[in-house]
C-alpha positions in Angstrom: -23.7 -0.2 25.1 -21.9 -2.6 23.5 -18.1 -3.3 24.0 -16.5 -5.3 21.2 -15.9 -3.4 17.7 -14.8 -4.8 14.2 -12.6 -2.4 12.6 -10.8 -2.4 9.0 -7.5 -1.4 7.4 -6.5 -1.8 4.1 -3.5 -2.5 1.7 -4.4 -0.2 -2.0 -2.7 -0.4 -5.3 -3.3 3.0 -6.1 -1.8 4.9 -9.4 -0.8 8.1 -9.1 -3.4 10.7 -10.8 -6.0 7.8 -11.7 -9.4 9.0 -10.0 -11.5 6.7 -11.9 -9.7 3.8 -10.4 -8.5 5.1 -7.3 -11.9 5.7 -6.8 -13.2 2.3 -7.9 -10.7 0.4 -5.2 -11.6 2.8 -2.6 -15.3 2.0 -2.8 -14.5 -2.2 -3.3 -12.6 -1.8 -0.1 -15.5 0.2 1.8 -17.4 -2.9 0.6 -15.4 -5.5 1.6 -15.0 -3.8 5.1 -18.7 -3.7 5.2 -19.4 -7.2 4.2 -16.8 -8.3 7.1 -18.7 -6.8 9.6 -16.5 -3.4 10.1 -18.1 -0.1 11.8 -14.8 1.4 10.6 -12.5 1.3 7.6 -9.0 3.1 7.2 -7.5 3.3 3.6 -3.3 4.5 3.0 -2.2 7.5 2.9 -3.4 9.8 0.1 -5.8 7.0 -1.2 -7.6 9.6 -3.9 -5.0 10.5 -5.9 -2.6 8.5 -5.4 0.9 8.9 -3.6 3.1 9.9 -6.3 2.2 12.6 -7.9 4.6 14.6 -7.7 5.0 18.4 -8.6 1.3 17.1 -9.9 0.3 18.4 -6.3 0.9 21.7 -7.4 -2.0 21.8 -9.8 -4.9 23.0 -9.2 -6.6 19.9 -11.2 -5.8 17.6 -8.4 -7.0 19.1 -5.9 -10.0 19.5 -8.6 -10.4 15.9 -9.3 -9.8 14.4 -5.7 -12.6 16.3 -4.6 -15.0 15.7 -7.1 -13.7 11.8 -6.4 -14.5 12.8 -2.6 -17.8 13.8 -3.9 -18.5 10.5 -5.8 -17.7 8.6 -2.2 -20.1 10.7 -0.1 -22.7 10.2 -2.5 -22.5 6.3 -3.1 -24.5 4.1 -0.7 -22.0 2.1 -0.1 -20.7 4.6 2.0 -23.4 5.0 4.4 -23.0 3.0 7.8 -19.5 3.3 7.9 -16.7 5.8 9.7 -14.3 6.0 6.7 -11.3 8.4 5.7 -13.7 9.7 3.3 -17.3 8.5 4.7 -20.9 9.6 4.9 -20.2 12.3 6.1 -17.2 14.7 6.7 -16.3 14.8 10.4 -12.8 16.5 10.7 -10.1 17.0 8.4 -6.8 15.9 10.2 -3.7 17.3 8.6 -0.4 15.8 8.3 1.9 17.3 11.5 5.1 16.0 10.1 6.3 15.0 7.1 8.9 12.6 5.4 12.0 14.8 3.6 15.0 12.1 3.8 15.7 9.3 1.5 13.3 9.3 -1.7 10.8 11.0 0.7 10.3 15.3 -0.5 6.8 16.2 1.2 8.3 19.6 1.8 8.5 20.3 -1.2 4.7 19.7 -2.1 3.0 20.2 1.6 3.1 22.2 4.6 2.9 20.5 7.8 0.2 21.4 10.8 2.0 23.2 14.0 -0.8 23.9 16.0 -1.0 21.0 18.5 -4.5 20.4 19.7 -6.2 23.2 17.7 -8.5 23.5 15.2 -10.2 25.7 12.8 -13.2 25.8 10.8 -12.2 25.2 7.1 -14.9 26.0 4.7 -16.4 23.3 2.2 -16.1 23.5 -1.5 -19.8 24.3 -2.8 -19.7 20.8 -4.7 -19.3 18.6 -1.1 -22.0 21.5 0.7 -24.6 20.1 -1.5 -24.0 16.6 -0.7 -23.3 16.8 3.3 -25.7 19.7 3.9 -22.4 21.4 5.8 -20.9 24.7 5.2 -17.8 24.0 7.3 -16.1 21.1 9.2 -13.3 21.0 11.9 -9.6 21.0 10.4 -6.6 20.6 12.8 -5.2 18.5 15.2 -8.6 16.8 17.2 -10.0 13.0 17.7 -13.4 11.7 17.1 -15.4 10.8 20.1 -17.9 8.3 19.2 -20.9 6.9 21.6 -19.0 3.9 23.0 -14.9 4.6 22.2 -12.8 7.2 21.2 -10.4 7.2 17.6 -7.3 9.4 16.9 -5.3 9.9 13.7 -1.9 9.7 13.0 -0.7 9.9 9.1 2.5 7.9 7.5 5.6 9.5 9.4 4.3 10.2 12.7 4.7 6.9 13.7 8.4 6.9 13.1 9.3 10.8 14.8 11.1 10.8 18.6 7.7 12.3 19.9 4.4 10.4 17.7 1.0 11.8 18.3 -0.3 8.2 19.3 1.7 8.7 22.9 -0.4 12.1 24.2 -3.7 10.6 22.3 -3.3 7.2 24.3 -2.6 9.4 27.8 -5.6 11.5 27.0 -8.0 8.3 26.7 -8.2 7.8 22.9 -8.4 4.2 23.1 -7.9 3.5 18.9 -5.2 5.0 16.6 -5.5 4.8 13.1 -2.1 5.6 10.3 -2.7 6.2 6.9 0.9 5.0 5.3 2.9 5.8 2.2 5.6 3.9 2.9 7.8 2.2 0.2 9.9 -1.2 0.7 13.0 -1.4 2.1 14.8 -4.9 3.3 13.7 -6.2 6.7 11.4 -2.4 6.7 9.0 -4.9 8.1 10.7 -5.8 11.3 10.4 -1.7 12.2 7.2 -1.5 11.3 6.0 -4.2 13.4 8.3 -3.2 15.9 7.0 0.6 16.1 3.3 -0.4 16.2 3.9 -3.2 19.0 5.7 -1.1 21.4 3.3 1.9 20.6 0.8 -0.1 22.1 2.9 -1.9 24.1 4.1 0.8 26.5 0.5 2.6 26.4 -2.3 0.1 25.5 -4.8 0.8 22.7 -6.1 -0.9 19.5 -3.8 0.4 16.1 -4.7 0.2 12.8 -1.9 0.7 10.1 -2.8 1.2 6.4 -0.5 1.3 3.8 -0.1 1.9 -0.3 0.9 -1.2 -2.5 2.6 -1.5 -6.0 5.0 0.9 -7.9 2.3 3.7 -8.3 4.2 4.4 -11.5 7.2 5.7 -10.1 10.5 3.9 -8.9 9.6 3.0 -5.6 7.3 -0.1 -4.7 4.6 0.3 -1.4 4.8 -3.1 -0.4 1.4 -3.4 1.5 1.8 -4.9 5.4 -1.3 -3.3 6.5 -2.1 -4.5 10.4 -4.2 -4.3 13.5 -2.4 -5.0 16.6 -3.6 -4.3 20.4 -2.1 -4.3 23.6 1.4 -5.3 21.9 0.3 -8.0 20.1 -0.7 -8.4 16.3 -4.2 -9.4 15.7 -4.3 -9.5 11.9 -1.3 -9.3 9.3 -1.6 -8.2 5.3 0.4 -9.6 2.9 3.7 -7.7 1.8 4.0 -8.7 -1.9 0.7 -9.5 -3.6 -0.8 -8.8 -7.2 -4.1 -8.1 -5.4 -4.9 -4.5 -6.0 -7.3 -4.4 -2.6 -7.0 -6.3 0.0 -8.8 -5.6 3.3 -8.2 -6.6 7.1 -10.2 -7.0 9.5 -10.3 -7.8 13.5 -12.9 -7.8 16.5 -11.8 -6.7 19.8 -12.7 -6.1 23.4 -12.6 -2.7 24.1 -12.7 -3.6 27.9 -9.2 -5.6 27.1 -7.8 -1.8 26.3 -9.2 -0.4 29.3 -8.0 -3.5 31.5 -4.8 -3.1 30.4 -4.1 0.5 30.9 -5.5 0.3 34.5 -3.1 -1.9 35.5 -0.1 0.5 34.2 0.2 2.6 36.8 3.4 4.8 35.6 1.3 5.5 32.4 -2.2 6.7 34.9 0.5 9.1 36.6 1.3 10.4 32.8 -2.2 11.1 31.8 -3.2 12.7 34.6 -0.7 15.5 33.3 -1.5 15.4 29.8 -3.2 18.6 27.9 -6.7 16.8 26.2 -7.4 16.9 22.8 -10.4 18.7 21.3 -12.9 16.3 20.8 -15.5 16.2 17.6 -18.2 14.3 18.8 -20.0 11.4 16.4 -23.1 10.4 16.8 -22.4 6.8 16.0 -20.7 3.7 17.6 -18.6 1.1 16.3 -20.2 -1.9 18.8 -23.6 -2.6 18.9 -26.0 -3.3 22.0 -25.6 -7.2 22.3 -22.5 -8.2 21.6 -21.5 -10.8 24.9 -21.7 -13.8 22.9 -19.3 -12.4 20.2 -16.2 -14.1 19.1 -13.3 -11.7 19.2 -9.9 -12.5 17.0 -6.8 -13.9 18.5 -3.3 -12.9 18.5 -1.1 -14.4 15.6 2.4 -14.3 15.2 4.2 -12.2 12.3 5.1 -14.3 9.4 8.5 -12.5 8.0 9.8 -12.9 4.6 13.6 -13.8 4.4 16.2 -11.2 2.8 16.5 -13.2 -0.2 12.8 -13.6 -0.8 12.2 -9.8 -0.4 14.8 -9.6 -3.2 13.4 -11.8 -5.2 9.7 -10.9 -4.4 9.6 -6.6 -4.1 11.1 -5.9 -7.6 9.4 -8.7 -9.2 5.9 -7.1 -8.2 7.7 -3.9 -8.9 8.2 -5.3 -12.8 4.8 -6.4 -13.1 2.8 -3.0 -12.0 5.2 -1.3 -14.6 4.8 -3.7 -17.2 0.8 -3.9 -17.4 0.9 -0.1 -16.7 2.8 0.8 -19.1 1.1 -1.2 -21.7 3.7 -3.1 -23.5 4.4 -6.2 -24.6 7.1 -7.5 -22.3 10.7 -6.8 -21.2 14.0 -6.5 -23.4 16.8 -7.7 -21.1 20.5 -7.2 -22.5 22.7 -10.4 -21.1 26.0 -10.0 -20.7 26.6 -13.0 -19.2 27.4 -11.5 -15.4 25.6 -12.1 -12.6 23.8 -8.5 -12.7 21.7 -9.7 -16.0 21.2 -13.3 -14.4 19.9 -11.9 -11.4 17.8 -9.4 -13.2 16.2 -12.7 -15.6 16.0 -14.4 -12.2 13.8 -11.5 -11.1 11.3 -11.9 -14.2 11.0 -15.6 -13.8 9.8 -14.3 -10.4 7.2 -12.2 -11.8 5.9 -15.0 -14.0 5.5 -16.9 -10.9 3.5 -14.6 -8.8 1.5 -14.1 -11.9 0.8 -17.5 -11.9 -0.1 -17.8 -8.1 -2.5 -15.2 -8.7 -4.0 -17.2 -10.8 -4.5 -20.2 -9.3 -5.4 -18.5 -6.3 -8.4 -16.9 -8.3 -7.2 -13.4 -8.0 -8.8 -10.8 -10.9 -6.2 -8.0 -10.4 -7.8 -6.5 -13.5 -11.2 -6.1 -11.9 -11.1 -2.3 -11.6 -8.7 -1.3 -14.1 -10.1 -2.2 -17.9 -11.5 -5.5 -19.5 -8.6 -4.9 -22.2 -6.1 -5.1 -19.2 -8.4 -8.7 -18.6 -7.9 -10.2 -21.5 -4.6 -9.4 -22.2 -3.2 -10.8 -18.9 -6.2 -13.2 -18.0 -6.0 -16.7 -18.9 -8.1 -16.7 -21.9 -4.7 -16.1 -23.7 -4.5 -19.9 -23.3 -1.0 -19.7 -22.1 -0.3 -23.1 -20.0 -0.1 -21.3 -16.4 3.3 -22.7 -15.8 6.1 -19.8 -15.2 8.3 -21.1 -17.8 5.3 -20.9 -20.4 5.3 -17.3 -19.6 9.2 -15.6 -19.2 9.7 -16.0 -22.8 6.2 -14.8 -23.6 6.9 -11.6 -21.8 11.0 -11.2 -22.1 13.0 -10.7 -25.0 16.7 -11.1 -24.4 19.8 -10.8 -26.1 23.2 -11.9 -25.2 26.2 -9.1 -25.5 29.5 -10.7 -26.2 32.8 -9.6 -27.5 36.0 -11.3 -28.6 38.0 -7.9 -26.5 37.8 -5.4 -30.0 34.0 -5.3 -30.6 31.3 -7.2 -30.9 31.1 -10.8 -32.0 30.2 -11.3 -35.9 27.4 -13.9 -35.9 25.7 -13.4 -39.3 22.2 -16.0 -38.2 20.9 -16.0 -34.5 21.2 -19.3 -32.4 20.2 -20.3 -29.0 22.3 -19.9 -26.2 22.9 -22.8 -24.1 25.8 -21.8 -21.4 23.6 -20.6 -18.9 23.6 -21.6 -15.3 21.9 -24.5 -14.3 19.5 -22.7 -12.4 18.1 -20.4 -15.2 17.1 -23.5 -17.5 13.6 -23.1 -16.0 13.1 -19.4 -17.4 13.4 -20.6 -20.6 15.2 -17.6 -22.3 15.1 -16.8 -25.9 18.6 -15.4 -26.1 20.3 -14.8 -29.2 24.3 -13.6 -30.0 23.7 -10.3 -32.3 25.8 -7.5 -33.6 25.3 -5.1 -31.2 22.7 -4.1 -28.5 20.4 -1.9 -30.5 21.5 -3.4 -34.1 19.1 -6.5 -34.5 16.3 -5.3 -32.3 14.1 -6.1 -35.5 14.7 -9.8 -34.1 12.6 -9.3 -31.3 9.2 -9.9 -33.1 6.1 -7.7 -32.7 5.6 -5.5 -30.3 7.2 -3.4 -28.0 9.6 -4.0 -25.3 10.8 -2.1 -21.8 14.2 -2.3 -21.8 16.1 -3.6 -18.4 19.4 -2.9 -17.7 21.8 -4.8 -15.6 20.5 -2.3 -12.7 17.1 -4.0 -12.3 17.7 -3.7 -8.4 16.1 -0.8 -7.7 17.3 2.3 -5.4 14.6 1.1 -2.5 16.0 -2.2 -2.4 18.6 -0.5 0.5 20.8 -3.2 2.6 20.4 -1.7 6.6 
């Protein structure tokens, strides 16, 4: 039996309640995993449906439509060959044991967490999925997969961060790779915990860890900002980007399982520990993540974590936040009041932003659109024949109009003219500003089309200073 294993996690731009697409990023991302060379993929947290949904969770349509999706997975090809979240088979359900309720976080409100630690129960397969997996129940509760060579165990989103995580017991017990399925939303320098929590996990206790995460706005107000990783031993072996327009994007990493094993026998406080530790009930697989003759195998190497400065999460998170609005929403750009504060500056700033990244994207080859709708293409693709230059694009998706009063109303300025007292550092965005009655009275000015308004709060609520 083999030894190394290529595993996958993944970074998602899922929207919230759409199974068509959901579905079609799931499945590129099984493929991409596969191509790479992964015997196992893990997708973010509620991956079907879509994070925020809402009181949506209380209908019985979603439940409805995320398994017919389910269906649709276990029945593609693609999916054969593979240990997924949602694979060829259905091994064991592994419910959420606690959930997030502080902050923008109401899980409690939707869900019911899992108490029984180490138990499971048979749950019984909707008639649908028994005709595709020939099974009439599966395990559902708190247990780990033991495959031919290793052994995996599941954590989901807010484990990771509670006094007493799952990961700790599994890792005594002998599981020697945790997986997390995130939905976690951006918050400045969130990334430094995050890398923090997964390096000591596997720091203090050895193991391989795979975290997955959402990306994008999901059509809500927060933004998922991606930062999928593998790490091992307390070091990170592969690192996903934090603010992308890529809707999928896919990690993967080859390791030693004897470096695990290694490892934790040279820990002897931790050997005491898990000779006292309850075990797990164990769904066997009959499958394994190595294959036979893997010695001359290249395994991945360590790399350091690249961290975005404060002002370039600013800049970056609710730009990206702007765009997956904007092309979700289907309209023609923004409407940004300027009042000539640093509020509106900062918020045209942020848009210039936007029209940067869309640009990268560009030139970096990336077809956001791919699995979304050829309209979506062609609208934001470059066979507009826009130069792909951000200033070519602000005023092509901003209108703006400056608010200005002489201290008893508005100012009187009977024919619109450009403005040209804006900082020296805006001159790039190009703005198409204009002095005008009032705010809502010349918004026939703004050509065809409609607009989202901003208002000088384009910051968002999740942008939070620690």
């Amino acid at each position: 039996m083999g030894r190394k294993v290529t595993v996958a996690t993944c970074a998602l731009n899922q929207w919230a309640l759409d199974f068509e697409g959901n579905f079609q990023r799931i499945l590129k991302s099984i493929q991409i995993a596969k191509d790479k060379g992964a015997r196992y993929r893990l997708g973010p947290e509620l991956e079907i449906c879509g994070y925020g949904c809402w009181d949506h969770y209380h209908e019985s349509d979603t439940l409805l439509h995320s398994l017919q999706v389910l269906a649709a997975l276990l029945d593609s090809p693609i999916t054969q060959d593979i240990i997924c979240d949602v694979g060829m088979k259905i091994l064991l359900i592994r419910p959420k044991m606690a959930l997030a309720n502080e902050g923008n976080y109401r899980e409690l409100r939707w869900f019911t967490p899992w108490s029984r630690s180490r138990q499971t129960e048979d749950y019984v397969l909707p008639r649908m999925l028994q005709d595709l997996t020939k099974q009439t129940t599966v395990p559902f509760g708190d247990a780990v997969l033991a495959t031919e060579d290793t052994c995996i165990g599941s954590e989901v989103c807010e484990e990771l961060w509670t006094p007493r995580s799952p990961h700790v017991d599994m890792g005594l017990d002998g599981v020697e790779i945790i997986t997390n399925a995130s939905g976690s939303h951006h918050v400045l320098r969130k990334a430094h915990t995050r890398v923090d929590l997964v390096t000591m996990a596997t720091s203090k206790n050895g193991g391989i860890y795979l975290l997955a995460n959402q990306k994008g706005c999901d059509g809500d107000r927060l933004y998922y900002d991606g930062c999928a990783m593998i790490a091992m031993n307390g070091s990170i072996f592969a690192q996903g980007t934090q603010f992308s327009l890529d809707d999928v994007e896919v990690l993967t990493a080859t390791l030693d399982l004897e470096d695990v094993r290694s490892y934790r026998a040279e820990i002897s406080s931790r050997n005491l520990e898990a000779s006292k530790v309850s075990p797990y009930p164990r769904v066997t697989v009959d499958f394994a993540l190595s294959i036979s003759e893997d010695l001359l195998e290249p395994v991945s190497e360590p790399v350091e974590w690249t961290y975005h400065r404060p002002e370039e999460e600013i800049s970056l998170g609710p730009a990206c936040w702007l765009w997956d609005f904007l092309r979700r929403s289907k309209q023609a750009g923004f409407f940004l009041p300027l009042s000539g504060g640093v509020d509106s500056a900062a918020s045209a700033c942020i848009v210039y932003s936007m029209c940067c990244l869309i640009c990268e994207a560009v030139k970096s080859g990336s077809r956001w659109h791919d699995v979304h709708s050829s309209e979506e293409g062609d609208r934001w693709g470059t066979s507009q024949g826009t130069e792909n230059k951000p200033r070519s694009w602000a005023p092509w998706v901003r209108e703006a109009l400056l608010l200005g009063t002489d201290g008893i109303g508005p100012i009187q300025v009977p024919e619109p003219r450009p403005v040209t007292a804006i900082p020296e550092q805006l001159a790039d965005v190009t703005l198409s500003v204009y002095h005008c009655l009032s705010a809502v009275g010349r918004t026939q000015a703004l050509g065809s089309g409609n607009f989202l308004f901003l208002g000088q709060f384009l910051i968002p609520p999740w942008v939070q200073w620690p």
